[in-house]
C-alpha positions in Angstrom: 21.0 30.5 35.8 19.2 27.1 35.8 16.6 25.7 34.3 14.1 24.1 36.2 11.4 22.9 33.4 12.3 20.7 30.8 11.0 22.4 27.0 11.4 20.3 23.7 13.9 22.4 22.8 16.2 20.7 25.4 14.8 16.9 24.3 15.9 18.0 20.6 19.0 18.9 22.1 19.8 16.0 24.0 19.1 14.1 21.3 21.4 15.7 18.7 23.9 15.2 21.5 23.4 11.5 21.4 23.1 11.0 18.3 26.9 12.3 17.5 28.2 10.6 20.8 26.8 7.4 19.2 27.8 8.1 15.5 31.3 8.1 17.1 30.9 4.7 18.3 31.0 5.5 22.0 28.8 3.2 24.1 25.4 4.1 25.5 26.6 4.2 29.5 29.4 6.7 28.6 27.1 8.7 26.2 24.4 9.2 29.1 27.6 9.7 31.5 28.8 12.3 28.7 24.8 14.1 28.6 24.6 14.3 32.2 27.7 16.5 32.7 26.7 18.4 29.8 23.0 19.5 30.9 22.8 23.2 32.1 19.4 22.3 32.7 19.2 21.0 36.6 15.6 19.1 35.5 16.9 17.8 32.4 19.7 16.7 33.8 18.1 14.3 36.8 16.2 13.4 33.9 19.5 12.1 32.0 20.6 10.6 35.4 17.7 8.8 36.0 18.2 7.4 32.7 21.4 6.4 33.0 21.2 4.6 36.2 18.3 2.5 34.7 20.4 1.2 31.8 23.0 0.5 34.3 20.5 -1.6 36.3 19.7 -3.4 32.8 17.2 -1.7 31.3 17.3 -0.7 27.9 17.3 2.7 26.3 13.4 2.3 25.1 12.8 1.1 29.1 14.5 3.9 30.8 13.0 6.5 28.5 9.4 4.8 29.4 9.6 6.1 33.1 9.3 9.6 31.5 6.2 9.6 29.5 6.0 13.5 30.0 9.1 13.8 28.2 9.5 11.1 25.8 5.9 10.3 24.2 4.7 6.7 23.0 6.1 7.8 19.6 9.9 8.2 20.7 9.6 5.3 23.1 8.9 3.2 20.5 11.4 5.1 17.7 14.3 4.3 20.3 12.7 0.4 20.8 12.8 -0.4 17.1 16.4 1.4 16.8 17.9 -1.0 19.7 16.6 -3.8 18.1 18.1 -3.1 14.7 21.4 -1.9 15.8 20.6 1.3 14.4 20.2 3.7 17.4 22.3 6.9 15.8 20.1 6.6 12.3 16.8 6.4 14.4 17.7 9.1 16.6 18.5 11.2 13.4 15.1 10.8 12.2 13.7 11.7 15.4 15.7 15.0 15.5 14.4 15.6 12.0 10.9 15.3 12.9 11.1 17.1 16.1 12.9 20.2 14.4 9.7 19.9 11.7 7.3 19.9 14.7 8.6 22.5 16.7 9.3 24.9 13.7 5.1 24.5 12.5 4.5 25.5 16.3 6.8 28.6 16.5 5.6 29.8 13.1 1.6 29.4 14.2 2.5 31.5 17.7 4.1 34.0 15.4 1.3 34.3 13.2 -0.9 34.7 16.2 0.9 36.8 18.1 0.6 39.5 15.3 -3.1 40.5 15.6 -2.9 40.0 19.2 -0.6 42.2 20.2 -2.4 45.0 17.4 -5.9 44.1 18.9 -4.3 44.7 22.7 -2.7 47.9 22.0 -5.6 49.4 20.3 -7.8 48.4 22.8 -6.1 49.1 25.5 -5.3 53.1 24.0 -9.1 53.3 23.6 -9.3 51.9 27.2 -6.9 55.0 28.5 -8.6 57.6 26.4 -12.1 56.5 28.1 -11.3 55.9 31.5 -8.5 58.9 31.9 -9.2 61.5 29.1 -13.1 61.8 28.7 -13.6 62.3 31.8 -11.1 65.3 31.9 -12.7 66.7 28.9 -16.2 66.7 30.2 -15.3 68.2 33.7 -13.9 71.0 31.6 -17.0 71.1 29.3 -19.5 71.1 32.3 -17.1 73.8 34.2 -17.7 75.9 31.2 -22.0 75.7 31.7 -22.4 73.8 28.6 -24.7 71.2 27.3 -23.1 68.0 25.4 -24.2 67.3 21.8 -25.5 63.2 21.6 -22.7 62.2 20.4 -20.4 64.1 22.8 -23.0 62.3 25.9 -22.8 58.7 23.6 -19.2 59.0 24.5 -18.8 60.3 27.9 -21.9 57.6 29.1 -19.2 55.2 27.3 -16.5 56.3 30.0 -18.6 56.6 33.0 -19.8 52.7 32.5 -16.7 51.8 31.7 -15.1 53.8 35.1 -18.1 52.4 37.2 -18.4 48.9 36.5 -14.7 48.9 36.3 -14.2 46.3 38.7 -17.0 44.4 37.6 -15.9 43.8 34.1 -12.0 42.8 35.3 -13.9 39.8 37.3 -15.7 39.2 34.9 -13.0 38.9 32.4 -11.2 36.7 35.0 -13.9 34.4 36.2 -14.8 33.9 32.2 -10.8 33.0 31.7 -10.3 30.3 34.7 -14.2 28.7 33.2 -13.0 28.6 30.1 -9.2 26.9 31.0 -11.3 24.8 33.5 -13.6 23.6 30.3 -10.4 23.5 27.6 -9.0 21.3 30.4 -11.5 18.5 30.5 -11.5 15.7 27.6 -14.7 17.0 26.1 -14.0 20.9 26.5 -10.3 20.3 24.7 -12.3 18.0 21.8 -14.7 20.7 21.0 -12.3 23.8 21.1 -10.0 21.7 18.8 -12.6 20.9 16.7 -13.7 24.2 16.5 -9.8 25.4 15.5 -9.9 22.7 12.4 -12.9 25.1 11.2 -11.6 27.8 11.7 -11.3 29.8 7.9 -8.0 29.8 6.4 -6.3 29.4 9.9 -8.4 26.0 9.9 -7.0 24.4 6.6 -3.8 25.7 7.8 -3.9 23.5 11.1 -5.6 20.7 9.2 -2.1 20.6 6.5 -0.1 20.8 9.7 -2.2 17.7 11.0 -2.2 16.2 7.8 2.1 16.5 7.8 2.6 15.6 11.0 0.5 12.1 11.0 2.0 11.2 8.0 5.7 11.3 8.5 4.8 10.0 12.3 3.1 7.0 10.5 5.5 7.0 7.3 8.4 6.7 10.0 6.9 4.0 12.4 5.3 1.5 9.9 9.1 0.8 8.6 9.5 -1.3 12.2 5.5 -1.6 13.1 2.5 -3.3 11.7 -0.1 -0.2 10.8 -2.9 -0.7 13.2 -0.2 -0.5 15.9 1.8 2.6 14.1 -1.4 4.2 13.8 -2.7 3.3 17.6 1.3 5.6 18.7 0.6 8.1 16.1 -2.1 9.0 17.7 -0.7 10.0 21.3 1.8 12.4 19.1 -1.0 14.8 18.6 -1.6 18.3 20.0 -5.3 18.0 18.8 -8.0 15.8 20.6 -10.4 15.8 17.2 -6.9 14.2 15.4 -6.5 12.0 18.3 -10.1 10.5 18.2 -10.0 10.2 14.2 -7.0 8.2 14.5 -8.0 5.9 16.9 -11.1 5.3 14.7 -8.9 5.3 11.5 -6.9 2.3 13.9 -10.1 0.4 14.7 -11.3 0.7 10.7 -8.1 -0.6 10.3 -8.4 -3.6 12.6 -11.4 -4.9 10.4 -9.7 -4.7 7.5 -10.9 -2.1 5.9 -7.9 0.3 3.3 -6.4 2.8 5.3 -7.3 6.0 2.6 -10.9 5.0 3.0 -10.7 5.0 6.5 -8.8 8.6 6.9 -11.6 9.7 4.3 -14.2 8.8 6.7 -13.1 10.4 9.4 -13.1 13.6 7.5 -10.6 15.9 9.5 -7.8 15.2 6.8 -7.8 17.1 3.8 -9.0 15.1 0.5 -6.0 15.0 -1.2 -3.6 13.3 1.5 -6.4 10.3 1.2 -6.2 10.0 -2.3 -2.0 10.3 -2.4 -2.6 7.0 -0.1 -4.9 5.4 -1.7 -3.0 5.0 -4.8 -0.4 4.1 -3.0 -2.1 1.2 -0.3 -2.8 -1.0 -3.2 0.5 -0.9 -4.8 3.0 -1.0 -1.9 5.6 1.2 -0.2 2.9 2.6 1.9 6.0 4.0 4.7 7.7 5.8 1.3 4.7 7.5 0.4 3.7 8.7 3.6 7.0 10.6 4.0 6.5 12.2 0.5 2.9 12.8 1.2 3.9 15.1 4.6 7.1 16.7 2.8 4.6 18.1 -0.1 2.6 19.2 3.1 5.3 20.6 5.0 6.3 22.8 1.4 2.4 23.9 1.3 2.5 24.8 4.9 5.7 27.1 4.4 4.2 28.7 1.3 0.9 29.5 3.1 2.8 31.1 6.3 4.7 33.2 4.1 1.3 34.7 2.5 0.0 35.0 5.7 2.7 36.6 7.4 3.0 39.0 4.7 -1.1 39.6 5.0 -1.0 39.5 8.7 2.1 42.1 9.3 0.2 45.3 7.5 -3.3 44.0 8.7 -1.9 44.7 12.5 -0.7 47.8 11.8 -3.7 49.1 10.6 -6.1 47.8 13.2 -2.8 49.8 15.3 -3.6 52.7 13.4 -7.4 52.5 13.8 -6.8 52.8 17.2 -4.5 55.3 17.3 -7.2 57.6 14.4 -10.0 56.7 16.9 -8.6 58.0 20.2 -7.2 61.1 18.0 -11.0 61.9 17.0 -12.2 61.0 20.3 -10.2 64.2 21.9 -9.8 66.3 18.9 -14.3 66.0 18.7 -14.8 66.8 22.0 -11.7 69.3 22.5 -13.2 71.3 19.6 -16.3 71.7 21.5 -15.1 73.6 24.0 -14.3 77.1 22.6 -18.5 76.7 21.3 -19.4 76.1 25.0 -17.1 78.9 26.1 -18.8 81.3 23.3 -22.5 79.6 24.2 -22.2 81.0 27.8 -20.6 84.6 27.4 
């Protein structure tokens, strides 16, 4: 079966491919001749073709890759454009594969994390859901059948169910409208900047994205201010981001930058980095080896980040099970409360 939408799993792929077609010393036209037959993908393989009939009409790697911008960002452009002009191709695309892998791994271990509660929170609600809409009102048919009167607790419960069976309807639209507003809003530039900045505050899962932020910018920066001048490194940097808050602070980080102010100072200002990544740099800036630095500065990130997901994951895992078990105790006491109930209506009305 083919593919039809091209996933970053597929670029990092590609790329790896490349890479080793390169490191073997065979030339560019046959490498992207070699990729082409090799893509399973139907979309990433026109992809590849377009490519390779661009270089064969003289464009470069860097200028064929620049037709895709939905595939191949500002920040591998420009990795690829500094490789061709050094002769180093293979090494470049080796660092790009590195800090693709990084990237990808940070996003597949945040979905795990979330997925967790989310899947606990869904199927206790969703048993509480059945027990209302299905089971009360079974239960209190029987009840009434009997000539009984429900306790306030017992009529708390069953008013519970017959809202939740009347307005059924209502609350599903409502649900749905309040979903497509809210991807509507998350869509526009302003919605997206306030929900991200609203995620970087977020407690503990807030530092965690801000260590992720913190990782990723650097080694994006570390990598590119080898070949570019900073104000430009930082302007590509920030199109690599997921976050619009990230992307706005480093475009004013850039335009500190510009007017000649220290970079650490800058970042500091902006105040979406943690603390210590600005200081790391700033005693760094004045003595050189700014790119060096930078690398180190998002591998001690990268270690924090795994260290923190492990806690996490280990807090997360037997947090779900118990909001699992909640659910499960609640819908238990639910039937077992009102099922006892019955033998003292039957013995009420003798």
């Amino acid at each position: 079966m083919y593919q039809t939408k091209v996933e970053r799993k597929d670029i990092i792929t590609s790329s790896k491919q490349l890479a080793s077609m390169i490191e073997t010393g065979l030339p560019i036209r046959q490498s992207l001749d070699a990729l082409v037959s090799l893509q399973k993908n139907s979309a990433m393989r026109k992809i590849m073709q377009s490519i390779k009939e661009s270089i064969e009409n003289g464009a470069t790697l860097a200028e064929a890759l620049k037709k895709h911008p939905e595939h191949f960002n500002n920040f591998y452009v420009c990795m690829i454009d500094a490789g061709e002009s050094a002769g180093q191709l293979d090494t470049v695309l080796n660092r790009l594969i590195e800090h693709l892998e990084k990237a990808e791994k940070f996003k597949a271990q945040i979905k795990s994390i979330i997925t967790y509660p989310t899947v606990a929170l869904a199927v206790a609600g969703l048993g509480i859901g059945a027990i209302f809409i299905f089971a009360i009102p079974v239960l209190e048919a029987i009840v009434v059948s009997m000539g009984g009167a429900l306790p306030t607790p017992t009529k708390i419960v069953v008013w519970l169910s017959r809202i939740m069976i009347s307005k059924s309807s209502s609350i599903i639209i409502g649900i749905i409208l309040f979903s497509i507003a809210f991807q509507w809003y998350r869509n526009t530039l302003k919605g997206r900047e306030f929900i991200d900045r609203i995620m970087l505050n977020l407690p503990v899962f807030g530092e965690l994205l801000k260590k992720g932020a913190a990782a990723k910018f650097t080694r994006t920066l570390g990598i590119l201010s080898i070949d570019l001048p900073i104000s430009e490194a930082l302007a590509v940097t920030a199109t690599t981001t997921d976050n619009k808050a990230i992307e706005k602070a480093i475009i004013k980080v850039s335009a500190e930058i510009a007017k000649g102010r220290p970079l650490a100072d800058s970042l500091s200002k902006v105040g979406v980095f943690p603390s210590m990544m600005c200081k790391m740099i700033g005693v760094t800036e004045s003595a050189g080896g700014l790119d060096a630095m930078l690398v180190k500065v998002a591998d001690f990130y990268e270690e924090e980040i795994d260290q923190a997901l492990e806690k996490i994951t280990a807090i997360i895992v037997p947090t779900s099970l118990v909001f699992i078990c909640i659910g499960v105790i609640i819908m238990i006491f639910l039937v077992f409360f009102i099922a006892c109930s019955l033998p003292f209506y039957g013995n009420s009305y003798v």
